[in-house]
C-alpha positions in Angstrom: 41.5 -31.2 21.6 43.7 -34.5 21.1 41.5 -37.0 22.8 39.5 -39.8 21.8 36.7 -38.5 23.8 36.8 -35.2 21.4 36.6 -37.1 17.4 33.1 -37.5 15.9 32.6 -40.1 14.1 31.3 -40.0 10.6 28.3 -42.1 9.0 29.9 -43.7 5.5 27.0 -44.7 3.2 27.9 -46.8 0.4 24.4 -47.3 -2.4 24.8 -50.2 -5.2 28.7 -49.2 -6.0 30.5 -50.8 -8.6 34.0 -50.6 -9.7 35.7 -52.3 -12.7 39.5 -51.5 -13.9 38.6 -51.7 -17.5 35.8 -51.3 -20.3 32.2 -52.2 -19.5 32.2 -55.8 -19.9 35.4 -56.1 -18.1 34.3 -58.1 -14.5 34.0 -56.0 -12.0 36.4 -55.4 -8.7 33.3 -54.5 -6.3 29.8 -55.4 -7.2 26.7 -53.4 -6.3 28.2 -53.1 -2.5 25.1 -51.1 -0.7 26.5 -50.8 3.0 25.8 -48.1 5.8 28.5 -47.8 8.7 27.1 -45.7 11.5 29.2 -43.1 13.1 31.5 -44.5 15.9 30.9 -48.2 14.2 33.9 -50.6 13.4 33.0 -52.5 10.0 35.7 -55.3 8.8 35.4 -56.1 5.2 36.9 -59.9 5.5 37.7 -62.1 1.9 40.1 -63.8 0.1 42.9 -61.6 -2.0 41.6 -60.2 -4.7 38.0 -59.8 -3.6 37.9 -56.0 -3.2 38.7 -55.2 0.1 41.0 -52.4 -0.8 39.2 -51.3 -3.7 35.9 -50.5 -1.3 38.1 -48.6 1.1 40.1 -46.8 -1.7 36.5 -45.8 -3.2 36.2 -44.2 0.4 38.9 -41.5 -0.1 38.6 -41.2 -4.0 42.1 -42.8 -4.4 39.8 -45.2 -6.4 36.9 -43.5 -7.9 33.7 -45.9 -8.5 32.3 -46.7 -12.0 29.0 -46.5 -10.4 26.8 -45.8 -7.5 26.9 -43.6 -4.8 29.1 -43.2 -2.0 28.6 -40.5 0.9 30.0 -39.4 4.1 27.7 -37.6 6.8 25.3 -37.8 3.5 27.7 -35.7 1.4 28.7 -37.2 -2.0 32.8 -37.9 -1.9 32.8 -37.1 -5.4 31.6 -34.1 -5.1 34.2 -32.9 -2.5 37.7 -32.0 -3.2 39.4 -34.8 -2.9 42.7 -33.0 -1.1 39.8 -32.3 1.9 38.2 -35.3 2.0 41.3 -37.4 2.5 42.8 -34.6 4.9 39.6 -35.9 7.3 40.3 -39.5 6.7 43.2 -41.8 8.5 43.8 -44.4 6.0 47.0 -47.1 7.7 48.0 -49.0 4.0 49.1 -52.5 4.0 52.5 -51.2 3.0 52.7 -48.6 5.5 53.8 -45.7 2.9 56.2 -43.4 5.3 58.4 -41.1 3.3 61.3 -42.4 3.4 63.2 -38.8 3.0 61.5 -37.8 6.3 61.8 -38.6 10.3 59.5 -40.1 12.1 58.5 -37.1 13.5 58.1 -35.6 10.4 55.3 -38.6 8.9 53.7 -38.3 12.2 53.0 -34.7 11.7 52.0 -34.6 8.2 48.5 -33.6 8.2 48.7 -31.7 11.1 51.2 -29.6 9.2 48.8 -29.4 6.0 45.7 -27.8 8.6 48.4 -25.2 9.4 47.9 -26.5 13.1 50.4 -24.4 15.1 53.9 -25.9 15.6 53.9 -26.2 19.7 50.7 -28.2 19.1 51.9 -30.4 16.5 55.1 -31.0 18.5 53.2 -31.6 21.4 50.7 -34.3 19.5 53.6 -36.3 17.8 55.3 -37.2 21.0 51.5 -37.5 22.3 51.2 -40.5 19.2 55.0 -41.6 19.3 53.8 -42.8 22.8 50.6 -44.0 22.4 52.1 -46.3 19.9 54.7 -47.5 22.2 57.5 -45.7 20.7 59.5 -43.8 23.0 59.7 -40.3 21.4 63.4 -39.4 22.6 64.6 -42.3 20.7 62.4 -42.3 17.9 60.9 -39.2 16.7 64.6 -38.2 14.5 65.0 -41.6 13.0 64.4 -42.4 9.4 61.8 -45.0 7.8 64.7 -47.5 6.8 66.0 -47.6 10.6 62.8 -49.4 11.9 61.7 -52.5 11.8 58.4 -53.4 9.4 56.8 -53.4 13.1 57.6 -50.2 14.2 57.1 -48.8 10.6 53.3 -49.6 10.8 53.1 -48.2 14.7 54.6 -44.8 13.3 51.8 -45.0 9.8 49.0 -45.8 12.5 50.2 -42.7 14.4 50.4 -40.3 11.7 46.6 -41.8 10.7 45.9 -40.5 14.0 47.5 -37.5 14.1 44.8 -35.3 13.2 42.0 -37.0 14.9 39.7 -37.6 11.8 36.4 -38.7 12.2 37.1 -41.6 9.6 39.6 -44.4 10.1 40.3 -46.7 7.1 43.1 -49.9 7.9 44.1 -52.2 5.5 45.6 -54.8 7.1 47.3 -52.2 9.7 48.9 -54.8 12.3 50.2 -57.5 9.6 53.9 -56.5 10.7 53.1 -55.9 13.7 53.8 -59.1 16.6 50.4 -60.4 18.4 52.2 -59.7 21.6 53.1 -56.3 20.6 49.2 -56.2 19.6 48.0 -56.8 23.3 50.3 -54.8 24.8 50.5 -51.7 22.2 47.7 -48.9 24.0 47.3 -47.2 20.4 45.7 -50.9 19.7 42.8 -49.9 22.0 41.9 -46.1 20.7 39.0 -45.8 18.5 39.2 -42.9 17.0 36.0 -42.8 15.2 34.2 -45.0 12.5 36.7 -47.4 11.4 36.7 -49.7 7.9 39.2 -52.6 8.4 40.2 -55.6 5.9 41.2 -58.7 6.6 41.6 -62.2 5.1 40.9 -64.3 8.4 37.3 -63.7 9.7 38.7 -64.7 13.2 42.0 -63.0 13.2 40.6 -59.7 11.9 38.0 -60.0 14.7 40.0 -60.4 17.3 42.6 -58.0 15.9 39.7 -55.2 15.8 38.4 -56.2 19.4 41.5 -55.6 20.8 42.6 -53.0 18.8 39.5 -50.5 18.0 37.7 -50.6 21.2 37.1 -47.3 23.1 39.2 -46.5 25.8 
C-alpha cells in the first residue's frame, strides 16, 4: 500500500533533552525540551537561527545524539534502536535538499525503497507515483541528474524520496524554502500528510501557513 490512507503515524516523546556541542559547561544547543507529538499530529518548531530547530529534529533520527534526556518513538528509546532502522522509518526533507548528485532522479526517489528490498515493479511504479505527486512529470524527469534542476525542483524530488517509503515519521527542515509560494498552492504533494510531521521554521506565520497548506490530509 502507497496511500496516505495506509501510513501510521508514530507518537515522538521527547523528556527534558539537552544537547550541547562541547564539554559540560559549554551552553547548550537544546535545553531541557520535554515535548509529546501525537501520532498523525503536525508540530512546527519556529525560532530565530541558531535556536535549535535542527538540532531537536536531528536528535529525532540520531544524526545528533542528545547529551541528555530521553527521546522515544511509539515509547521505544531511539537510542536504543539501530540507528540504520530507525532512520529507514523516518522521512527527513534537509534544508539543503542532499540528492546525490551521481544519481537520477529516479534513482534518489527510490532510495529507501531499494534499501527494504521492496520489489523493483513496485518501486518503479511508486517513483513515477511521487515524481507526480510532486508535480514533476516522470517522462521528463525521472533520468535527469541533481545539477539539471532548479533549487525548486531539487527540493520537490528530496520531498518525494522522503515519501517514498511511506514512514510513519516526517521530519522537514525548512522543506519549501526554494520552492515558489505559487508552486506551494498549486504543488498536490504540499497537501499529503503522511504521518506525524516535525517542521522548522523561522517565521511563525509563514511556517503556519506553509504547514496548513502543505501537511493537511487529503
Amino acid at each position: 500500500m502507497t496511500n496516505a490512507s495506509s501510513t501510521t503515524g508514530a507518537v515522538v516523546e521527547l523528556v527534558h533533552v539537552t544537547k550541547r556541542y562541547g564539554p559540560p559547561g559549554t551552553p547548550p544547543a537544546v535545553t531541557e525540551l520535554s515535548l509529546t507529538i501525537p501520532a498523525g499530529e503536525v508540530c512546527v518548531l519556529v525560532g530565530p537561527s541558531g535556536c535549535g530547530k535542527t538540532t531537536t529534529m536531528k536528535m529525532i533520527n540520531r544524526l545528533v545524539e542528545p547529551t541528555s534526556g530521553r527521546l522515544t518513538i511509539d515509547g521505544r528509546d531511539v537510542l536504543q534502536l539501530s540507528p540504520v532502522e530507525l532512520r529507514r522509518r523516518i522521512g527527513y526533507v534537509i534544508q539543503q535538499v542532499g540528492l546525490f548528485p551521481h544519481m537520477t532522479v529516479g534513482d534518489n526517489a527510490s532510495v529507501v525503497p531499494r534499501l527494504l528490498r521492496w520489489p523493483e515493479a513496485r518501486t518503479r511504479a511508486r517513483v513515477e507515483e511521487l515524481l507526480d505527486l510532486v508535480g514533476l512529470d516522470p517522462a521528463a524527469y525521472r533520468d535527469r541528474y541533481p545539477s539539471e534542476l532548479s533549487g525548486g525542483e531539487r527540493q520537490r524530488v528530496g520531498v518525494a524520496r522522503a515519501l517514498a517509503a511511506d514512514p510513519p515519521v516526517m521530519l522537514m527542515d525548512e522543506p519549501f524554502g526554494a520552492v515558489d509560494p505559487i508552486r506551494r498552492d498549486r504543488d498536490p504533494a504540499a497537501r499529503r500528510d503522511p504521518g506525524p510531521v516535525r517542521h522548522a521554521g523561522r517565521d511563525p506565520r509563514a511556517s503556519g501557513q506553509r504547514v496548513r497548506r502543505a501537511l493537511r490530509r487529503r
